[in-house]
Wavefront OBJ file of the C-alpha trace (Angstrom):
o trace
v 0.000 0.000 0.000
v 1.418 3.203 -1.165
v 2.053 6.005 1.549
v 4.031 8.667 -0.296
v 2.021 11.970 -0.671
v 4.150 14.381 -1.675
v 4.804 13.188 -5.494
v 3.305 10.504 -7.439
v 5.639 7.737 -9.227
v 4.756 9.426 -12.408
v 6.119 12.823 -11.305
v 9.636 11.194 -9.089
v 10.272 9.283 -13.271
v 10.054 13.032 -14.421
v 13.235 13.788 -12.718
v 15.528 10.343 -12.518
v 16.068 8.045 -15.182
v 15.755 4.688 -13.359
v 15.163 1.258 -14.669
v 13.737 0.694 -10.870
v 10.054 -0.944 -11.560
v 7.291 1.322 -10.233
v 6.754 -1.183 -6.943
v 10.997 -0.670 -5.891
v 10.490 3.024 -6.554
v 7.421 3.543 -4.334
v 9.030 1.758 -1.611
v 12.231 4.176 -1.904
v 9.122 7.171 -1.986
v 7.419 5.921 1.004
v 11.157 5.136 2.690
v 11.751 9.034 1.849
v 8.414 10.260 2.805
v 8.970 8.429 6.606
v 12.172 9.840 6.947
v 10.976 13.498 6.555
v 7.667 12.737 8.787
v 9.571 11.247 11.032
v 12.085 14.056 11.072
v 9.531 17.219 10.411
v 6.201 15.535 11.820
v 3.726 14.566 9.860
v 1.341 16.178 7.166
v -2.637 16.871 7.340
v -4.923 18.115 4.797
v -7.227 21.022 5.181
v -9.554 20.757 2.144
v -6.520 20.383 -0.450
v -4.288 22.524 1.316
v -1.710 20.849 2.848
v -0.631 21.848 6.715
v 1.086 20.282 9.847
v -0.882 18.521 12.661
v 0.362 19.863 15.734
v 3.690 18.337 18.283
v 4.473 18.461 21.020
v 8.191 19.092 21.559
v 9.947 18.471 24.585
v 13.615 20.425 25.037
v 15.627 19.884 28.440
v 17.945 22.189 29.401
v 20.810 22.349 31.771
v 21.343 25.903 33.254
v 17.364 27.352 32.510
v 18.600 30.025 30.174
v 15.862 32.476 29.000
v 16.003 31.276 25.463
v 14.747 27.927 24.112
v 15.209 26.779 20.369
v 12.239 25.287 18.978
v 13.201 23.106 16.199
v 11.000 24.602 13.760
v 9.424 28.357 13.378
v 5.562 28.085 14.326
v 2.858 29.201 12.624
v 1.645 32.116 14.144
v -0.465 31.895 17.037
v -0.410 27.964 16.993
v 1.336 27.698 20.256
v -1.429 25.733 22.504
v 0.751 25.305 25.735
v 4.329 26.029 27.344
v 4.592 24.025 30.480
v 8.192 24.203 32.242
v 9.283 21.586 35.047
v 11.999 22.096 37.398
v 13.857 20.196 39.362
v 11.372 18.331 41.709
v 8.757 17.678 39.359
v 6.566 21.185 39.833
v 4.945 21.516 36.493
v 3.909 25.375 35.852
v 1.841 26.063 32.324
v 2.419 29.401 30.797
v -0.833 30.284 28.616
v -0.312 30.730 24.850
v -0.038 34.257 23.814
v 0.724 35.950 27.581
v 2.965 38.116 26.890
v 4.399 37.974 30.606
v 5.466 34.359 29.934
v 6.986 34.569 26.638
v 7.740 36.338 23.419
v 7.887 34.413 20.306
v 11.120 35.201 17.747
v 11.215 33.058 14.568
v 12.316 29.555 16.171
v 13.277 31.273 19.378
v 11.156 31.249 22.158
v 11.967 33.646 24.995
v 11.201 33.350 28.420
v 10.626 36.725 30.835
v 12.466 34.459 33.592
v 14.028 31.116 33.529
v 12.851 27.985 32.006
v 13.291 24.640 34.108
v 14.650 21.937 33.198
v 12.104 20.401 31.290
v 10.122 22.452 28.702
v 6.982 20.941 27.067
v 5.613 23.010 23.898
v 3.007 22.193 22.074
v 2.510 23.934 18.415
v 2.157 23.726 15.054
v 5.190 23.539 12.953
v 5.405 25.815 9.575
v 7.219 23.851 7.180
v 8.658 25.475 3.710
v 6.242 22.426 1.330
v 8.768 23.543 -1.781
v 11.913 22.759 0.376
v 10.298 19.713 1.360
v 9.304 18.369 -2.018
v 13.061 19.010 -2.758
v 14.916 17.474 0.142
v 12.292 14.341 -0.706
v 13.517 14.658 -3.969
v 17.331 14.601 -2.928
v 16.942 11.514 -0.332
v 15.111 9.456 -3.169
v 18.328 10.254 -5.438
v 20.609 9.605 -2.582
v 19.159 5.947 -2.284
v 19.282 5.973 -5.779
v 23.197 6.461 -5.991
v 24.335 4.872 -2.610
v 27.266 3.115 -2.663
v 27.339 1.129 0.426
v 31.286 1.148 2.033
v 32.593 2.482 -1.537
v 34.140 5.836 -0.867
v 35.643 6.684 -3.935
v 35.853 4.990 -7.549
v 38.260 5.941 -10.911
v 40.098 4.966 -13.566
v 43.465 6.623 -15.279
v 42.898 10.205 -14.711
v 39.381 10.225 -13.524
v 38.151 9.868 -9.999
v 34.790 9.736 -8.180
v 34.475 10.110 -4.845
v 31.355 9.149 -2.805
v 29.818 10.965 0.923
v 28.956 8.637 3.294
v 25.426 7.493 2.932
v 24.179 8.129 6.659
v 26.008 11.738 6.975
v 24.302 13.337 3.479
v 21.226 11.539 4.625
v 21.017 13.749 8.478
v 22.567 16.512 6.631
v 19.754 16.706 3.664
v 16.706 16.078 6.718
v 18.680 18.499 9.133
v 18.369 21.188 6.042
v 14.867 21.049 6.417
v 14.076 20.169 10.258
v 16.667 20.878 12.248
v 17.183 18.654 15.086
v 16.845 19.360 18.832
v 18.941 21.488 20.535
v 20.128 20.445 24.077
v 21.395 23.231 25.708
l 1 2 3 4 5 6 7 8 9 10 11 12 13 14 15 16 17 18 19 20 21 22 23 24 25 26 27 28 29 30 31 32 33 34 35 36 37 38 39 40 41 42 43 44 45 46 47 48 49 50 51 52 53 54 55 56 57 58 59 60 61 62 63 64 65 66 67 68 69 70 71 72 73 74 75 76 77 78 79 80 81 82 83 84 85 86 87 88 89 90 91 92 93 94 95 96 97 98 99 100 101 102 103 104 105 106 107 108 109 110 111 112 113 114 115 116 117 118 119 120 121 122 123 124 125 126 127 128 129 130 131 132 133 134 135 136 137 138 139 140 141 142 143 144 145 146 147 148 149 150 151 152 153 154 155 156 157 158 159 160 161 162 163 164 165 166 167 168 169 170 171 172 173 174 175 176 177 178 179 180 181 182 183
């Protein structure tokens, strides 16, 4: 059962030349596709528009600085709840859009005090769907080209030399979701 939404087969042949039959490339779609929900979160529709559902992201920190890095930007006013723990277990919940609890700054979120140890937020992530489409793109052509424990191939003059598989593959889902930050 196919699960890859962003492209169809039709349109991923329209930009590789593969011999791959159409039941090896979905699988290498859907492998793609996983990666980035797994990554990013996953996709809903709203009519045909497409949109994040809504994480919750949990961040721990070490010396409660006032600034938190939220691994993606949120769309605005989609921030449901802070909650901050400290040390003994205290849970406090900050109310979305107080301005005494937090300010909002791209992927920053700023505290008017200290965060504990333990931040909870729950939002809804705003996702570039063009950058997306292209780092699904790049991970499909990355399977597509993996040379497993070749780094580098030639002959006479010429040379080819290959990135590791696992490194490009973070690097191309980091370009579009960057991971947590542990600070």
């Amino acid at each position: 059962m196919p699960t890859a939404t962003l492209m169809t087969e039709t349109e991923v042949r329209k930009h590789f030349e593969t011999a791959l039959v159409a039941a090896a490339l979905q699988k290498l779609m859907d492998a793609a596709e996983q990666e980035i929900d797994h990554m990013c979160g996953k996709r809903a529709y709203s009519g045909s528009t497409p949109a994040y559902t809504a994480i919750s992201e949990v961040n721990y920190r070490s010396g409660g600085l006032p600034v938190l890095k939220l691994r993606y930007p949120p769309v605005a006013g989609s921030i449901t709840e802070v909650k901050t723990t400290d040390s003994v277990g205290t849970e406090t919940v900050l109310v979305a859009g107080v301005a005494e609890d937090y300010i909002i700054d791209g992927q920053l979120l700023r505290s008017t005090g200290y965060w504990g140890p333990m931040i909870t937020i729950a939002y809804t992530p705003d996702v570039d769907f063009d950058r997306k489409t292209v780092v699904f793109l790049q991970l499909i052509q990355l399977e597509l080209n993996a040379q497993p424990g070749q780094k580098f191939t030639g002959a006479a003059t010429w040379q080819e030399s290959y990135a590791d598989y696992e490194q490009e593959k973070q690097r191309l889902l980091w370009s579009l979701c960057a991971p947590p930050v542990f600070a």
